[in-house]
C-alpha positions in Angstrom: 19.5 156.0 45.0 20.5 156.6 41.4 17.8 158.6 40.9 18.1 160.6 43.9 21.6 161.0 43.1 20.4 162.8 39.5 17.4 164.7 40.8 20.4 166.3 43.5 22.9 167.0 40.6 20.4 168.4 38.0 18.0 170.4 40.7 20.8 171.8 42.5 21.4 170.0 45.7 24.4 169.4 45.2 25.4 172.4 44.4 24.1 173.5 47.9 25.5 171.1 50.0 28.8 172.3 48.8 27.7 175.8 50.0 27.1 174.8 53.1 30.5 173.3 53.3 31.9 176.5 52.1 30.3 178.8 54.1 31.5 177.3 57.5 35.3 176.3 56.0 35.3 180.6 54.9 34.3 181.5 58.6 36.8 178.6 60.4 39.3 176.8 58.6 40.4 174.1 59.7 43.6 173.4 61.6 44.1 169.6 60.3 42.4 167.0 57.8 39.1 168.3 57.7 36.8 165.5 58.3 33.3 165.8 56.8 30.4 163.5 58.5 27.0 163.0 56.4 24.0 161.8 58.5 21.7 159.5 57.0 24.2 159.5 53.7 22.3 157.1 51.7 23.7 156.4 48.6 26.6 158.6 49.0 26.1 160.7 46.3 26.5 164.3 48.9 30.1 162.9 50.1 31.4 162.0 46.3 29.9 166.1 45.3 31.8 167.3 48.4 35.1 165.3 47.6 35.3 166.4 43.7 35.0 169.5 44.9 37.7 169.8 48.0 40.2 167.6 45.4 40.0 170.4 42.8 40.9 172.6 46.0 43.4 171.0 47.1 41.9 170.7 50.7 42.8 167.1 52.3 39.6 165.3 53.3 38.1 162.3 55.3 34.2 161.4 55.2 32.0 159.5 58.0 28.7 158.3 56.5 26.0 157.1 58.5 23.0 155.4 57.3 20.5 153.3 59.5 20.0 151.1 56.1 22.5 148.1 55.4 21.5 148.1 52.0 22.5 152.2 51.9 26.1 151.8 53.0 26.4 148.4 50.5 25.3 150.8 47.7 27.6 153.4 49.0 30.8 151.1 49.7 30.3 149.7 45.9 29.6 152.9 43.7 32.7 155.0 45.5 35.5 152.5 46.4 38.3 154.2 46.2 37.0 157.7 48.3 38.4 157.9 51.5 34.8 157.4 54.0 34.3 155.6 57.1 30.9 154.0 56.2 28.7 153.2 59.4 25.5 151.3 59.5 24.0 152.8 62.8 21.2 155.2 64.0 23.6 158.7 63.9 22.4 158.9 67.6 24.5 155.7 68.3 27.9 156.6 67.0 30.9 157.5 68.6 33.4 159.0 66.8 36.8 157.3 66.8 39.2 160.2 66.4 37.5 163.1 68.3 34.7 165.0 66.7 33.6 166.0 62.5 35.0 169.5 61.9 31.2 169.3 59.8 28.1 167.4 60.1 25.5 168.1 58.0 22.3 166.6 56.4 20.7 166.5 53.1 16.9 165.5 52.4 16.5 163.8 55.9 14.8 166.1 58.7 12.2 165.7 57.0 11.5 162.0 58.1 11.5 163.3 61.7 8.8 164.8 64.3 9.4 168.2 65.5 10.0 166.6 69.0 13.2 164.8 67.4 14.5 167.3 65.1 15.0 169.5 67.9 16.9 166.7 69.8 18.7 166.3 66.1 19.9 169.8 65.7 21.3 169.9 69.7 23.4 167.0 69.0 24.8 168.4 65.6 25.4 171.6 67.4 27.6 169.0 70.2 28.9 166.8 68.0 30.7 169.0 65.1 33.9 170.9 65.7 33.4 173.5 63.4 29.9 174.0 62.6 26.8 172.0 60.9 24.8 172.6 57.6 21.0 171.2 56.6 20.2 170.7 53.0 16.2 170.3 53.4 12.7 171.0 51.4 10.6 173.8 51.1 7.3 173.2 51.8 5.5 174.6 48.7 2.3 174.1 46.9 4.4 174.8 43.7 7.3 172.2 44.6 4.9 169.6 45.3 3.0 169.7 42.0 6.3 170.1 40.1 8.1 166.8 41.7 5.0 165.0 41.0 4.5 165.7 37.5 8.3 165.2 37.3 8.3 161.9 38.8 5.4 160.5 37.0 6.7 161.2 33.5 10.4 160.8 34.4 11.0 158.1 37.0 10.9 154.8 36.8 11.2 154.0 40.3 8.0 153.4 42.7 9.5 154.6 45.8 10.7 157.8 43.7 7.0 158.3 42.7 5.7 158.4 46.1 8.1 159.7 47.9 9.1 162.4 46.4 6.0 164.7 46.5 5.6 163.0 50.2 9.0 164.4 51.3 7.3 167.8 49.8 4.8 167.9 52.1 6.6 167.1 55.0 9.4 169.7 54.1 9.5 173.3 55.9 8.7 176.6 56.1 11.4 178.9 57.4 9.3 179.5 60.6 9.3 176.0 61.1 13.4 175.9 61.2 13.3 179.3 63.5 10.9 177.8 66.2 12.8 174.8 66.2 15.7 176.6 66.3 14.5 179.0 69.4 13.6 175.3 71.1 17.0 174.3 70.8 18.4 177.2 72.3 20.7 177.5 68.7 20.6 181.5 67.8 24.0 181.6 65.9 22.6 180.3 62.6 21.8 181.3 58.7 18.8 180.1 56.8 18.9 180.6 53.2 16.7 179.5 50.4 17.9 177.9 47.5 16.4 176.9 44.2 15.1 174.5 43.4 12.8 174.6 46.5 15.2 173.6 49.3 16.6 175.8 52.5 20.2 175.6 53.6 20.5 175.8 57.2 24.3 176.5 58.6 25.1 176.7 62.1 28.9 177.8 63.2 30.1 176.5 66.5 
């Protein structure tokens, strides 16, 4: 998760998450707290990026992370303490939100772990569940990417799982008319794709 949390400052994704964020809160601002729910969160690296960022705004925040891993939302609860996050240990498809619904849902580096079948299911329920809008942060399936992460990963990390998943993730990233076809399956046509450097597409949908 540390390294995850490095490879998204220094390749950009970040950086793009917080577009995402942006470009829904520049076409509907909220009316209240804005609250901010990550699927499959992780380490919690995406919600601390969004929070600096809304702070040195001035824009009052609350987070919901969600994370099927126990050992995720420990990480999470121990490296950012003090930032104000519901953490949730559940399957996102199991949670019920406790004060009506996220203004924003998004995702970063997760659709790719899913069938098509199920991402389609994925993006109706963002489309449901947010207020506002919803935002993907997900890979570019490249030849170019995939040799690049490797080579990367071998010389630089020093974690196994990093080693092997990364170029994995790679492969099962997307195309844009992957996203469009899905898209067209979910009946979803109010929506922006976008691609990013280094190798990622930003996916916003506004409600």
């Amino acid at each position: 998760m540390e390294e995850l949390d490095f490879i998204n400052t220094h390749l950009g994704g970040h950086d793009i998450t917080i577009k995402g964020v942006r470009k829904i809160l520049s076409q509907r601002p909220p009316q209240k707290i804005l609250t901010i729910a990550e699927i499959g969160c992780g380490g919690g690296d995406n919600l601390a990026a969004i929070e600096r960022y809304l702070n040195k705004n001035s824009i009052p925040v609350q987070f919901i992370g969600i994370d099927i891993k126990k050992e995720c939302i420990d990480y999470a609860r121990e490296k950012f303490p003090r930032s104000p996050v519901r953490w949730i240990v559940s399957d996102y498809k199991d949670v019920h939100w406790e004060s009506g619904k996220p203004d924003i849902i998004f995702s970063s580096l997760f659709c790719h772990h899913f069938r098509e079948n199920e991402l389609i299911w994925m993006l109706k329920w963002m489309k449901n569940e947010s207020d506002l809008g919803f935002f993907i942060n997900d890979l570019h399936r490249h030849f170019l990417a995939f040799h690049s992460i490797r080579l990367l990963t071998q010389a630089f990390s020093r974690s196994r799982l990093v080693k092997n998943d990364a170029p994995l993730s790679v492969r099962r990233g997307f195309i844009r008319d992957d996203w469009q076809q899905m898209l067209r399956s979910a009946g979803i046509g109010n929506y922006e794709i976008e691609w990013k450097w280094a190798f990622r597409w930003l996916l916003t949908v506004l409600k």
